[in-house]
N, C-alpha and C positions, 0 to 999 in steps of 0.2 A: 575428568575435566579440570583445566588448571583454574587458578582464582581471576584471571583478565577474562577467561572465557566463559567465567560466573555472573562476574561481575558487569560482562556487558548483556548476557541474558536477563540480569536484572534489571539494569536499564530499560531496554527494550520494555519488559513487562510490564515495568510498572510506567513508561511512558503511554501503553498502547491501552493500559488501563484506568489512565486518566482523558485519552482520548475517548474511550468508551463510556464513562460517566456521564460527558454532554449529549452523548449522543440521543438521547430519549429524550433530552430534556431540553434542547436548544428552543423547539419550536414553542413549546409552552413557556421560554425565554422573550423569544420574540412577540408571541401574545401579548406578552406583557407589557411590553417595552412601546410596542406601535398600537397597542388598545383595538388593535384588532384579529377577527380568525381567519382573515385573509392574508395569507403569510407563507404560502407556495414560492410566490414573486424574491419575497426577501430571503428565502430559504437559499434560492435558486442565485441570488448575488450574494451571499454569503461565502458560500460553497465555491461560485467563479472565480473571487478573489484569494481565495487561499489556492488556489490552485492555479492560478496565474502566476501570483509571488513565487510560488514555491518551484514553476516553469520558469522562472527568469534566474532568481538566485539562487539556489539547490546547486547547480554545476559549479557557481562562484565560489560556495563556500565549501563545496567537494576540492576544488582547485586549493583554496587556502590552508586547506588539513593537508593537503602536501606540501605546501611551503612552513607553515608553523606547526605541525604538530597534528594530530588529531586532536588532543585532548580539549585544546582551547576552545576549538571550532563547535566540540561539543557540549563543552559545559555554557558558550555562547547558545544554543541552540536551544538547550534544557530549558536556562534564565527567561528565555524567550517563549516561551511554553507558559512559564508562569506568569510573565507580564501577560500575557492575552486572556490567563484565567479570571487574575485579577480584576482587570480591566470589565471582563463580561460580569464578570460577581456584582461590580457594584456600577455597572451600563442602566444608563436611567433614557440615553438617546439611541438612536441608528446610527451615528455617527460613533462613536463609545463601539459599538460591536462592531460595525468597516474595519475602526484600528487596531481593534484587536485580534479581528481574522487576519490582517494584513502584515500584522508583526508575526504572528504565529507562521505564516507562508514566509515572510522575508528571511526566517530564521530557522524552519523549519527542512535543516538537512540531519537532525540527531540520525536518522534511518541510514540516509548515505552514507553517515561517516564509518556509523558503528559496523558497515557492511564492508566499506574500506579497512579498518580496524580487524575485522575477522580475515581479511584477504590476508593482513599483513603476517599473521599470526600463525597462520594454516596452508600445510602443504598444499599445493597442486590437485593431488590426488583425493585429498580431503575434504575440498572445497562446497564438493555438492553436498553432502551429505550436512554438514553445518552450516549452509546457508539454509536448506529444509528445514532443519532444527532448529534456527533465528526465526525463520516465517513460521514456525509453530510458536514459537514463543510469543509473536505478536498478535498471533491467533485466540492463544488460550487467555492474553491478558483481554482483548476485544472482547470475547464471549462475557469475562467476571465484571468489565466496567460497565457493558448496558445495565446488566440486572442488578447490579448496586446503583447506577446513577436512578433507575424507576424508585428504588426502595426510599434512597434516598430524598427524590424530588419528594414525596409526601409529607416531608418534613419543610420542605420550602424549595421553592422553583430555581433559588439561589446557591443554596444549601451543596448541592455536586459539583460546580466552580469553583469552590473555596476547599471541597476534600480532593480536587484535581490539582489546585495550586499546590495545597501540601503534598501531596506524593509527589509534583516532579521537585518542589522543594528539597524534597530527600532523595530527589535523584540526582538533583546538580550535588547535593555533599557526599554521597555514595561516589561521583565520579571522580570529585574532586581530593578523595582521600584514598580511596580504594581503585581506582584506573593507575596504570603504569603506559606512560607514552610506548606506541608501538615503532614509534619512527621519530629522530631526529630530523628539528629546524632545519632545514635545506641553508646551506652556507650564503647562497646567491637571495638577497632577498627579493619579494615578485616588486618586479619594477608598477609604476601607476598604469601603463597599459593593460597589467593583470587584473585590474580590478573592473572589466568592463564585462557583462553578466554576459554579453553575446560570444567572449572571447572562446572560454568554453565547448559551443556549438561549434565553432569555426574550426577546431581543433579535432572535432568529432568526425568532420569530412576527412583529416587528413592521416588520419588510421586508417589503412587497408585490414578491411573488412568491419572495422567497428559499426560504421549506419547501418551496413545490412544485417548484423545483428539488432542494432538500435531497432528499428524496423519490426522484426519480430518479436521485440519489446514489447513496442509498440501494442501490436497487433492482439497478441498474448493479453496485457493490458485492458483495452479497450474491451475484450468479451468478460474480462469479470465485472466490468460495472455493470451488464445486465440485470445482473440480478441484485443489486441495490437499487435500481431506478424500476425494476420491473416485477418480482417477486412479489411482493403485498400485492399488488394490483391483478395479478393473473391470477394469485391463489384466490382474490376474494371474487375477482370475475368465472372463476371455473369452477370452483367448490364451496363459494358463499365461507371464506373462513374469517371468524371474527379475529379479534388482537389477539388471545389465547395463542389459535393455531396457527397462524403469521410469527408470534414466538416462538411455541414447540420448533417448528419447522428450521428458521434461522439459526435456534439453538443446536440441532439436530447438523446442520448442515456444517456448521462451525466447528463441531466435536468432528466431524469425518473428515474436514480438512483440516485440522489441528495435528488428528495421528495419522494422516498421511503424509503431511510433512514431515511429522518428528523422525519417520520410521524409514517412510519409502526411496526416498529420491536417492541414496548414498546406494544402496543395492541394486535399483533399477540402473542407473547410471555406470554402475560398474560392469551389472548385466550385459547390457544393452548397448552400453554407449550413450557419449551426448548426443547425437541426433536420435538413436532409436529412445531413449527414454522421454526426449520433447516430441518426437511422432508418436510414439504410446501413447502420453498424455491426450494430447489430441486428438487420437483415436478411441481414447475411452468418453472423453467430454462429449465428443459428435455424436457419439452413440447414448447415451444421458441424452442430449439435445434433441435428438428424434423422438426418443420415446417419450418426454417431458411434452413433443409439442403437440402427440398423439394422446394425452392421458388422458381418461374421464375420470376418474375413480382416489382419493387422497392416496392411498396405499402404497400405489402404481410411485408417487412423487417422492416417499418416504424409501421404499424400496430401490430406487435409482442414486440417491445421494452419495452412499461410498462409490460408485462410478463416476460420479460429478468430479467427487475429491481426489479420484486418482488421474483423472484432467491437468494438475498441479503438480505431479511428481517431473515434471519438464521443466520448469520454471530455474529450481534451484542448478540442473544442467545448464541452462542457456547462461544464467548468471555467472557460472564458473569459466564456462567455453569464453565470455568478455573478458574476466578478468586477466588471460592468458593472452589476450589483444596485445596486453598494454603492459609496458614497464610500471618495477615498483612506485616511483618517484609519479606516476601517475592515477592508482588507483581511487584518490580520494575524486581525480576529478571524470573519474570513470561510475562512479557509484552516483555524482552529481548529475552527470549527465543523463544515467538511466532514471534516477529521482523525477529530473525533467521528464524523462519521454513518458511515465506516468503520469504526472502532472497533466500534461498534454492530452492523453487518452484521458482521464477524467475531468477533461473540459471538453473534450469533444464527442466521446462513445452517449455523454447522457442524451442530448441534445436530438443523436440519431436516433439513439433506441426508443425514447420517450415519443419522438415523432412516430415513429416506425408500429411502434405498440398500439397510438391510438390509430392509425390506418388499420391497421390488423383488428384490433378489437371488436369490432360491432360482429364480425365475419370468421374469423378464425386468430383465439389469443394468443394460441399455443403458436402460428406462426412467429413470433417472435423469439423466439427458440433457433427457429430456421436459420435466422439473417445472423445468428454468430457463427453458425456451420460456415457459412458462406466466408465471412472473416477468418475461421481457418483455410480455405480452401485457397483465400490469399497470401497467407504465411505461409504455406505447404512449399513452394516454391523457395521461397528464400532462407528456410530452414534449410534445403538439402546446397545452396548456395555456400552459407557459413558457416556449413560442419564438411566442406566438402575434401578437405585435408583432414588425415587421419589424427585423431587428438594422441 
């Protein structure tokens, strides 16, 4: 592995592991902050707003790393990372936390760009297999940031903001001394037209084939926030589990998509093909999902997980099969725009599945399981659409 494709696995990790530090800790932030433990509500507009900003300008500044550079766009991105830490470090209102989810989303393309950066870097043929290896790397920093940001909250509720600023601290000087541009300034510079966050989308229509990949993005997308909005809540309605095994379990689930990225998707893909290794995926996830929604027994939930995680070995194929849409000189606003369609599923798959859960609950919880089978069963179609020329 050369030193730009170290250096930006560095990046990644230790971004994903300052992302993870708040994660345990926001809500007993928020307690703080509104003097109450009513705080679902604020959780729930927190979270909108980062993920609305990050739907609006994500494609913009995908678009901008191919007119200036990548580097810029990302060390912008980093900087912006830690004005939000800061900001929440020392938030005494709600209005102090708004702006800082809001700049974190307004700036918050480090993922697109560095994913444009790996496009620009890597063959064709290599693509899936190192984008796998990218989402395990943000995997394995996810898992180490929770369990330091818990250790850490004990020392002060504040205390993992201020260790989240310093690490991307040292990720903006990590990039800015050790990143090498993978792309030259475009000569043409982007006229004021360029800077309109919709232009992006507009652009998205006008690739043959891109939306209907978007689409399966999409789609893909929206069933992993199930199990962020849904998980605790089945496990403790099916099997009474306290925080303990609500962790075991997350941590469990994390380590099996961690090395399923790292390892599998470059050889499934090669196997298989992009279409047969995102129909594999989906064919192992549905079947996890049926058995999941049929469990009594913890075991049964533990024993399914490497099936869940080879669900994912599709992902890094569909990523690769886009980047092949699109010329180089567009990749940054290719990674932007997928940025969005994420953004998008995690503003809208909670909103469903959260309804959808407490229908099912009093009656059957494990239904909730079901209704993602169903969301593939609406991809299935549009997958065999934009792989339908031979890669």
């Amino acid at each position: 592995m050369n030193r730009t494709l170290s250096v930006i696995f560095m990046t990644i990790w230790l971004d994903a592991v300052g992302i993870g530090l708040i994660f345990p800790i926001l809500p007993q932030l928020l307690k703080e902050v509104m003097h109450t433990a009513n705080i679902a509500h604020y959780m729930g507009i927190l979270a909108a707003l980062y993920a609305l900003m990050q739907f609006i300008f994500a494609p913009l500044l995908g678009a901008l790393s191919d007119t200036f550079g990548r580097r810029p766009v990302l060390l912008v991105s980093l900087a912006g990372a830690v004005v939000n830490y800061l900001i929440m470090a020392f938030a005494s209102h709600l209005w102090l936390l708004l702006l800082g989810r809001a700049i974190a989303g307004l700036t918050s393309a480090n993922i697109a760009v560095a994913m444009a950066w790996l496009t620009d870097i890597t063959p064709a043929g290599k693509r899936a297999s190192r984008f796998g290896l990218f989402n395990a790397t943000f995997g394995a920093g996810f898992i180490i940031g929770p369990v330091l940001g818990g250790v850490l909250g004990d020392y002060g509720v504040r205390l993992p903001f201020f260790v989240a600023a310093v690490l991307n601290s040292a990720n903006v000087l990590l990039a800015l001394f050790a990143l090498q541009e993978s792309r030259q300034p475009a000569r043409q510079k982007m006229a004021l037209a360029g800077l309109n966050p919709l232009r992006p989308m507009r652009w998205l229509f006008s690739v043959k084939g891109l939306l209907t990949i978007a689409l399966v993005f999409f789609f893909l997308s929206a069933t992993g926030e199930v199990y962020g909005i849904c998980w605790a809540l089945w496990g403790q309605d099916m099997f009474h589990w306290n925080g303990l095994w609500i962790g075991l379990s997350l941590a469990a689930f994390g380590v099996c998509q961690t090395l399923a990225q790292a390892f599998l998707p470059g050889p499934a893909t090669r196997l298989l093909g992009e279409r047969g290794a995102i129909l594999g995926g989906i064919a192992c996830s549905s079947t996890a999902l049926i058995v999941l929604s049929l469990a009594q027994q913890s075991w049964i939930v533990f024993a399914v997980m490497p099936l869940i995680a080879l669900g994912g070995i599709g992902t890094p194929a569909l990523q690769a099969l886009a980047t092949r849409q699109v010329q180089a000189d567009n990749q940054g606003q290719l990674q932007g725009v997928l940025a969005s369609t994420v953004s998008l599923a995690s503003i809208v798959a909670p909103l469903v599945f959260s309804s959808l859960y407490f229908g099912f609950r009093t009656w059957w919880p494990g239904a909730i399981w079901l209704s993602v089978v169903v969301l593939y069963v609406f991809a299935v179609p549009l997958i065999y659409r934009c792989t339908r020329a031979p890669s």
